[in-house]
N, C-alpha and C positions, 0 to 999 in steps of 0.2 A: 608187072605191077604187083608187090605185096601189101594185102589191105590185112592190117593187125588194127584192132578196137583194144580200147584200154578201160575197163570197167570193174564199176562193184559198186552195189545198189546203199552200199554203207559210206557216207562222208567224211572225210576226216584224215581218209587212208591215204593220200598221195597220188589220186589218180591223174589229177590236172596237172600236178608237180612233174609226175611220170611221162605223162603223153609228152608235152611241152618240152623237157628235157631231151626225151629218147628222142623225137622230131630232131632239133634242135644238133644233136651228136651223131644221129644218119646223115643230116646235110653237113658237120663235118667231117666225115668219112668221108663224101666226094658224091653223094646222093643224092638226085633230087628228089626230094621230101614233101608231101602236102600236111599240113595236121589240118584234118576239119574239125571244129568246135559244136557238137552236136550237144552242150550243155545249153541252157538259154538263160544262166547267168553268167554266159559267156566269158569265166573266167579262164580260159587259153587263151582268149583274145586280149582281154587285160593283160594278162602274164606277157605278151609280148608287145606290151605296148600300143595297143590298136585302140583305139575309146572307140564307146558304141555310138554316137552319135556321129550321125551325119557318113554311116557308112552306106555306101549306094547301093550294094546289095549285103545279102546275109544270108546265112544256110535255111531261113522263112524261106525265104522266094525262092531257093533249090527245091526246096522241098514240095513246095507250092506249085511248081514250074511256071514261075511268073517269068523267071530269070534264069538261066544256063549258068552251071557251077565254074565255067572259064568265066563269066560276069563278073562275080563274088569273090575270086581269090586276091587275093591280095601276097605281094613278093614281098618280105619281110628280112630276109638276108640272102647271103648266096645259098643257092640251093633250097633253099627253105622259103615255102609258101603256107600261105593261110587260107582257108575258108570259113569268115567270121561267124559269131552267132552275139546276138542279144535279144533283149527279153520277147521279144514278139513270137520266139520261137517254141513259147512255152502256150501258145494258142493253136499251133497246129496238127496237133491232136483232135482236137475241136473242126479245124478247117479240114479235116480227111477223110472226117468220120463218115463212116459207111462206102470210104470209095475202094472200089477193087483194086486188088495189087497196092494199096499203100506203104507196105511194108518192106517195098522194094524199088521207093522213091533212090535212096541212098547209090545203091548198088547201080541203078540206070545211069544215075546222074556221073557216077565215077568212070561207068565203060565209056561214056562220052567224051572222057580224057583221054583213055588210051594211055600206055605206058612210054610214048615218046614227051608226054608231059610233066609225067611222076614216076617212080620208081619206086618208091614208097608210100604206102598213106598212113597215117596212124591218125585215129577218133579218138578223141576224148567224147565217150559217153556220159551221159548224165547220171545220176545217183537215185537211179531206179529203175524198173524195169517194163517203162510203158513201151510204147509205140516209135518213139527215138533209141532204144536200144537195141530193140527189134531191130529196128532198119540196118542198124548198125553190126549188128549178129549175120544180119541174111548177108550179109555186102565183106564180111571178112571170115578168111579160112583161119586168121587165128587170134585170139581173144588173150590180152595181157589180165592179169588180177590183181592188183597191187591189195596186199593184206600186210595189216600195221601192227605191231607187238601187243597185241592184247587180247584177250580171249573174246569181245562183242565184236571184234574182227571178223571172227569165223562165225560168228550169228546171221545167217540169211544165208552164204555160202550158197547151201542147200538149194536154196529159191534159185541163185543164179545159175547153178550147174543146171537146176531143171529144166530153164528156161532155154539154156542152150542146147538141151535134147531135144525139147521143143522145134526148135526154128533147126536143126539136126533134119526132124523128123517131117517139117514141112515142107524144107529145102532139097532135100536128098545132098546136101553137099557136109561133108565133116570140118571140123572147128577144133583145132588142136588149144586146148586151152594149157596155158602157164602162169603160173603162180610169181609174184615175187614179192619179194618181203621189206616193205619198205617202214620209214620212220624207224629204223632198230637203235635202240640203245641198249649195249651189249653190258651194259652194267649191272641192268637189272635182269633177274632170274626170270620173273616175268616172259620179258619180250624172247629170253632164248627157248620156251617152254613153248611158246608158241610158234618158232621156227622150226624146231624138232616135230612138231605136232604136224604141220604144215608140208613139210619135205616129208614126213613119212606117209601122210593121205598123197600127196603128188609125185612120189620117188622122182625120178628123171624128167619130170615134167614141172617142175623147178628152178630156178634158176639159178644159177651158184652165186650170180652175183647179189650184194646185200644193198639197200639204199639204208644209209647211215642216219639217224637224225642229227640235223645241223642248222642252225640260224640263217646260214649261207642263201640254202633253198628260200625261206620264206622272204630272204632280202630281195635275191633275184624278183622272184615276181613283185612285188612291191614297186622295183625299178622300171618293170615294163620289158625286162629281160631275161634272158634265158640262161644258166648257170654258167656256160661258155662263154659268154659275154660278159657277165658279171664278176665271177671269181673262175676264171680259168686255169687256178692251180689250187682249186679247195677240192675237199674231200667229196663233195656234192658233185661236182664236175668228172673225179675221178670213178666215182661210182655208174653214172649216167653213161659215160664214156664204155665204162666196162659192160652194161647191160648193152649197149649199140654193138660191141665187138661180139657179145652171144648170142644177137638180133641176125648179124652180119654172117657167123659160123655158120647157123642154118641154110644159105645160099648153098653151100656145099650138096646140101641135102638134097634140094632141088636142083641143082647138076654139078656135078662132081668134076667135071673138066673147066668150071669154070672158078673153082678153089681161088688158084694164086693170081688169078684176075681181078677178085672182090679184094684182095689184100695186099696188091701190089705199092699201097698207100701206106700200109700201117704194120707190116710184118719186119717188126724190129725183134733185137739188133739186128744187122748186117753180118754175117758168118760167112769165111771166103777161106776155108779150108779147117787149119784149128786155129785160125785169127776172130776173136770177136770186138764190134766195134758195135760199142752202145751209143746209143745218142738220146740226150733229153733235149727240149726245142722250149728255153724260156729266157727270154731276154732280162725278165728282171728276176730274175733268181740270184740271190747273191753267193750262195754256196751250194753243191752240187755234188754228192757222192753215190757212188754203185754198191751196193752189199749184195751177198747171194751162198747161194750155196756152196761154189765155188772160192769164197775165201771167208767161210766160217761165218760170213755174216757180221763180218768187220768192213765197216764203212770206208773203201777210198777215195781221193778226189779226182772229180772227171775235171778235164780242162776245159776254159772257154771260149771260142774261137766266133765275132762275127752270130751273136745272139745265140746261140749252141753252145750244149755243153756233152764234152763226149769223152770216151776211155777205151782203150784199146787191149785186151785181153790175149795173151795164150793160153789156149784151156784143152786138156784133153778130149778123146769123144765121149760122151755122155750127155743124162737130159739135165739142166738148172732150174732152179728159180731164183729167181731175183726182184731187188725194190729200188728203186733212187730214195738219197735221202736230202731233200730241198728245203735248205733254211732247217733244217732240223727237225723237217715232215717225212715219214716214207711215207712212197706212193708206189701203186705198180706203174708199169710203161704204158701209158696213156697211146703210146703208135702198137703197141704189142695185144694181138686178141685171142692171146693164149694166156690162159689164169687157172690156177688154183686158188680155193680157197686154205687160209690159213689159220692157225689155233686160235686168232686175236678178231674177228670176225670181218677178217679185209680179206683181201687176195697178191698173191703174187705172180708177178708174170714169168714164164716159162718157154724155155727154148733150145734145142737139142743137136748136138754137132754130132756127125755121123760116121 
């Protein structure tokens, strides 16, 4: 089970958009996924449609141990579960006070699931740094940042990095923290001032991928849905998708023989000597073409066969990049979790015949 928390004591940044989403693109990878809602204006539970009334449990009573966290989850699509929160859970601070070990309410309650239940968790932390973030810090090895194009972005920063030395130094356990740079509009000097700023205090601890600003994101949650749901070929989706393939690389890390295991779902194209066969998977896409490095980056068309759209390549050995262009959008390979980043502040997916 990998427990990644999603915080930053600053609001506004996209943390709830983030958790919600990247949840949301682990269980489309073939994951099962838990998102717990440790905010207590339970807006991950909104976002996927949950209303807080009349829920029978909440992350309160986890936390309380009135109730056992397999009480409280709630199954919300395939692969993808909930553990709710609303406002009651903004008292239990209050309700802990002075008890020992409270700060690792979280953490107990998650070993009680066991990794035959989840496979992933990701926390949406609250937008500060009491005693729910705590929890949430001691109970995960690694800590997402969502930081938004603006320089009151990185104001407090400080505070949270401390905090995570903190619970570092109480825990004896390490907290590999990353950065990602979400709400970007590449238009403005601004918001790229603050990415450059950003990736040079985090070098490699970074994330290549960028969350774009888009109307898409704040529709989704409005709907009660999560961007795959919602707009499954927006830009919002593509982004989301790409941060779960860099979520996903990290497996690697922690075992390296089980690489083309984690990826046996999504490592596109198909290459079966120097034949390459691309595939885009969207039924209502009305036009469909390949561009890449391989043909200058002139657009061709893939064919439609049976909701697919695909094209079939002879390419010498060497490494690619490539984009689909749908309806007149590029996009990279939504199955592909190999990217570069590219001059226009997107990515392109990449893949190499041998």
């Amino acid at each position: 089970m990998r427990v990644i928390s999603v915080a930053n004591q600053k609001g506004g940044c996209g943390k709830t958009t983030t958790a919600v989403n990247l949840a949301a693109c682990l269980a489309a990878k073939g994951r099962r996924t838990l998102l717990v809602d440790l905010d207590s204006q339970g807006h991950s539970t909104l976002a996927l449609g949950v209303e807080h009334e009349g829920l029978g449990a909440s992350m309160y009573e986890v936390l309380a141990r009135t109730r056992a966290l397999d009480e409280a989850i709630l199954s919300v699509g395939e692969h993808l579960d909930l553990a709710p929160a609303e406002v009651r859970l903004s008292a239990i601070e209050q309700r802990l006070a002075g008890v020992e070990g409270r700060e690792h309410r979280l953490a107990e309650a998650l070993c009680s699931l066991g990794s035959s239940r989840c496979q992933y968790v990701i926390v949406d932390c609250p937008p500060s740094l009491g005693l729910l973030t705590f929890n949430a810090l001691v109970a995960s090895p690694e800590l997402i940042v969502p930081i938004e194009g603006s320089f009151f972005s990185l104001h407090g920063l400080g505070k949270l990095m401390e905090t995570v030395e903190l619970v570092q130094e109480h825990t004896g356990h390490d907290i590999e923290v990353r950065a990602l740079a979400t709400i970007y509009d590449r238009r403005t000097r601004l918001a790229r001032e603050v990415i450059e700023e950003v990736r040079e205090h985090f070098g490699e601890r970074c994330f290549h991928t960028v969350i774009h600003r888009t109307v898409r994101l704040r529709e989704a949650a409005g709907f009660g849905q999560s961007i795959l749901d919602y707009r499954p070929a927006s830009i919002g989706a593509e982004d989301y998708m790409s941060l779960a393939s860099e979520v996903l690389l990290a497996e690697a890390k922690l075992d390296s023989k089980r690489l083309f295991e984690a990826f046996e779902q999504v490592l596109l194209p198909e290459i079966e000597g120097d034949r390459v066969r691309f595939l885009y998977e969207d039924g209502d896409a009305r036009h469909v073409q390949v561009a890449g490095t391989f043909n200058d980056w002139r657009p061709q068309p893939c064919e439609k066969a049976s909701g697919r759209w695909e094209s079939r390549l002879t390419l010498p050995a060497g490494t690619y990049q490539y984009r689909f262009v749908v309806d007149g959008r590029w996009v990279a390979d939504p199955r592909n979790p190999v990217r570069v980043a590219d001059a226009f502040g997107g990515h392109n997916s990449v893949f190499e015949i041998t």
